[in-house]
C-alpha positions in Angstrom: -158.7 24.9 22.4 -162.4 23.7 23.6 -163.3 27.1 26.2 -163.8 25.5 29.9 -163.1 21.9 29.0 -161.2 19.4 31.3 -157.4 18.8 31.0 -159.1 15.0 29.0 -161.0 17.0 26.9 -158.5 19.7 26.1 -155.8 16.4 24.5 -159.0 14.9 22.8 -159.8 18.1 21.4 -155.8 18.4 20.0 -155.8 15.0 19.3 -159.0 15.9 16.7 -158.3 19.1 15.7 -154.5 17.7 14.4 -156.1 14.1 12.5 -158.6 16.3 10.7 -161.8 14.9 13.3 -164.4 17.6 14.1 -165.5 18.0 17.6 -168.4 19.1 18.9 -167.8 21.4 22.2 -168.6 19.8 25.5 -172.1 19.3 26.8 -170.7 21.2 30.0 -170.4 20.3 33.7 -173.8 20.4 35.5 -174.9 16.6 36.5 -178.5 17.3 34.4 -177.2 18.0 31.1 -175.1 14.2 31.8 -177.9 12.3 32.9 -180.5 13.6 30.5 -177.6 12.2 27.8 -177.2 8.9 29.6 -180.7 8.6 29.9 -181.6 8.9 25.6 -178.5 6.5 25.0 -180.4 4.2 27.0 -183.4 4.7 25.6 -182.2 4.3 22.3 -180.1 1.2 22.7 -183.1 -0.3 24.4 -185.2 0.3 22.0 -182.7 -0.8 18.8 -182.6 -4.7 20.9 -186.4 -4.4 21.0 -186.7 -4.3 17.3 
């Protein structure tokens, strides 16, 4: 199992690790490490409509 990851995360993670999927671990808990990762999705989506 994923170290310190959610009860969501932990079936994900079984669900993977059973179909042959790699998984990366989780970015963790702290709101920063989130937003900062909402915040380049963003970015990057807005910029792939711009082209």
């Amino acid at each position: 199992m994923v170290s310190g990851a959610g009860v969501l995360t932990d079936r994900v993670h079984t669900y993977a690790h059973g179909a042959g999927i790699p998984m990366t671990a989780p970015l963790g808990a702290h709101h920063l490490v989130a937003e900062t990762v909402l915040d380049r999705f963003d970015q990057a989506v807005a910029e792939r409509i711009a082209a």
